[in-house]
C-alpha positions in Angstrom: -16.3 10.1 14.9 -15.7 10.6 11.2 -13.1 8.3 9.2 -11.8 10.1 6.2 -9.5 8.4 3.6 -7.6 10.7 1.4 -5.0 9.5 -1.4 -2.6 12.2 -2.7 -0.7 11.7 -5.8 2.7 13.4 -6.0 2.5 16.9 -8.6 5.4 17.6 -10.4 3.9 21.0 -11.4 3.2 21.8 -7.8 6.7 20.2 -6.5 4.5 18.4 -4.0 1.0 17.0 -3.3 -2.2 19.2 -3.5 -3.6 20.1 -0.9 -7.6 20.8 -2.0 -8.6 17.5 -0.8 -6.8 17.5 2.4 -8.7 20.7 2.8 -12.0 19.2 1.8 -11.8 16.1 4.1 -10.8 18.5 7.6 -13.5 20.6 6.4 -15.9 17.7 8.6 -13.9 18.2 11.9 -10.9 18.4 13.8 -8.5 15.5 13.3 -7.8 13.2 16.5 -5.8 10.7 15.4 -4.5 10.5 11.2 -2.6 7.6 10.2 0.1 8.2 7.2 1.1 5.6 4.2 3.5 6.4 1.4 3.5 4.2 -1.7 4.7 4.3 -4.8 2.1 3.2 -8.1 3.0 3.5 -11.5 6.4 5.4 -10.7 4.0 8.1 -9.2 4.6 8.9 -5.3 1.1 9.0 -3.4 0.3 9.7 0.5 -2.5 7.9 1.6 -4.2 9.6 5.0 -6.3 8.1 7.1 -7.8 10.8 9.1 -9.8 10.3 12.2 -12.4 13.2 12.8 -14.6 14.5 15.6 -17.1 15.7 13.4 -17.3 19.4 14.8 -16.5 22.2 12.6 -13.2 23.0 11.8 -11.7 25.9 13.8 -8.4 25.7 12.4 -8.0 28.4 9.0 -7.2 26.4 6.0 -4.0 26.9 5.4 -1.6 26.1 2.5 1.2 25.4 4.9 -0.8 23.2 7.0 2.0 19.9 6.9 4.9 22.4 7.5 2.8 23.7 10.4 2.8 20.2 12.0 5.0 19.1 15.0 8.3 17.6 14.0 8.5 14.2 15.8 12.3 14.3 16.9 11.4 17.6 19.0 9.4 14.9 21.3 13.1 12.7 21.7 14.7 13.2 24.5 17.8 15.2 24.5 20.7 12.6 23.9 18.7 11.4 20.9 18.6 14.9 19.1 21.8 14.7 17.8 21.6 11.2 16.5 17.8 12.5 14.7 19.3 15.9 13.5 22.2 13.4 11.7 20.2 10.8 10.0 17.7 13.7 8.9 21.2 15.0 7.1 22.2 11.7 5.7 18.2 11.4 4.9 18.8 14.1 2.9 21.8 14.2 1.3 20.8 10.8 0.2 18.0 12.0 -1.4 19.6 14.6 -3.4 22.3 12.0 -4.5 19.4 9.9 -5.5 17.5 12.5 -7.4 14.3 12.0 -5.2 12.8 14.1 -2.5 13.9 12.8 0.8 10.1 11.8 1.7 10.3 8.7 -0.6 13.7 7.6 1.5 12.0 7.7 4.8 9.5 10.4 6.2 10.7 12.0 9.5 8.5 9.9 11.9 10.3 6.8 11.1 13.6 8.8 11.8 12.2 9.6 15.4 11.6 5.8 15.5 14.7 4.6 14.9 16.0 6.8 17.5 13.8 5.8 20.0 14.5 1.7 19.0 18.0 2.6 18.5 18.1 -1.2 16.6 21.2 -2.9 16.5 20.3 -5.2 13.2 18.8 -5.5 10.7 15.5 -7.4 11.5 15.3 -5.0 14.3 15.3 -1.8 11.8 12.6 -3.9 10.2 10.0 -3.8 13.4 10.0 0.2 13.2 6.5 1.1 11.9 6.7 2.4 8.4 9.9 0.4 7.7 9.7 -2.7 5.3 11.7 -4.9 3.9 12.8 -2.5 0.4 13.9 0.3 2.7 16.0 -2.0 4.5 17.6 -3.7 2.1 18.7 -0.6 0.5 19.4 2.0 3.2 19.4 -0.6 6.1 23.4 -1.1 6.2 23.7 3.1 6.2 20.7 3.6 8.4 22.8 1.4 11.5 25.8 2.6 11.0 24.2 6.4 11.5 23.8 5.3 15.7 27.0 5.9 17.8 28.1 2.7 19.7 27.6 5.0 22.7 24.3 5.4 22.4 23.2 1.3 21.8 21.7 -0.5 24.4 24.4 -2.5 25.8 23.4 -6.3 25.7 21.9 -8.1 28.9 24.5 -8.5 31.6 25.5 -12.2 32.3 23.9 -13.0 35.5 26.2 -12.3 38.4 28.2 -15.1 40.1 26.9 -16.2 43.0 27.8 -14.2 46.8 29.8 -16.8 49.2 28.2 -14.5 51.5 24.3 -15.2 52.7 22.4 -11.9 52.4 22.3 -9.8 56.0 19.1 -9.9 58.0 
């Protein structure tokens, strides 16, 4: 297996992040497992990829829409959850736009899909959701929990039942 480390810088001439070495590092095989990290240095937006490779030759054709061409992670929820993904992908977005900045920086899909399968009721919950940190919270955290419908929180542990004056039946 092949480990492949590839750090994208954000392109304001290409309106997103080239994709030559992304090309170059599939090139060695087909990924099984890739590992994403956004950061920001120097005001700049970069994608770091950690891509996991079985070292055969590539079958797949290079592609220019390769990450459009990937799975989108909220078609894996399961049905009650689409409509709470489909919304904070909307607020995602419209945030975005009111923030001047595409809506990758605010939170990449995946960590949508997370917090609809975590459905986190606080703060420090929001916080345990892979990809998720402490900035992201502080700033969108408030917005992000009031996005889930009380409906669909897990309700909190029962109390434990009183106990049955009657002895259980034989």
């Amino acid at each position: 297996m092949n480990i492949r480390v590839v750090t994208l810088r954000y392109s304001e001439s290409l309106g997103g992040f080239p994709e030559e070495p992304l090309r170059q590092a599939l090139a060695a095989g087909n990924v099984v497992e890739q590992r994403e990290y956004f950061f920001v240095h120097g005001g700049v937006p970069h994608l770091a990829l950690v891509l996991m490779l079985d070292g055969s030759p590539n079958g797949r054709p290079s592609s220019p829409t390769y990450a459009r061409d990937r799975e989108d992670p909220g078609d894996k929820l399961p049905e009650r959850l689409q409509p709470l993904y489909r919304s904070l992908r909307q607020w995602r977005n419209d945030r975005a736009k009111q923030d001047g900045v595409p809506s990758y920086v605010i939170m990449r899909n995946v960590q949508l899909a997370g917090i609809c399968r975590a459905l986190p009721r606080t703060l420090e919950a929001l916080k345990q959701i892979e990809g998720i940190g402490e900035a992201t919270v502080s700033k969108y955290g408030r917005d992000i929990l009031g996005q889930i419908p009380p409906e669909l929180q897990p309700a909190l542990e029962p109390a434990a039942a009183p106990p049955s004056d009657k002895e259980p039946q034989k």
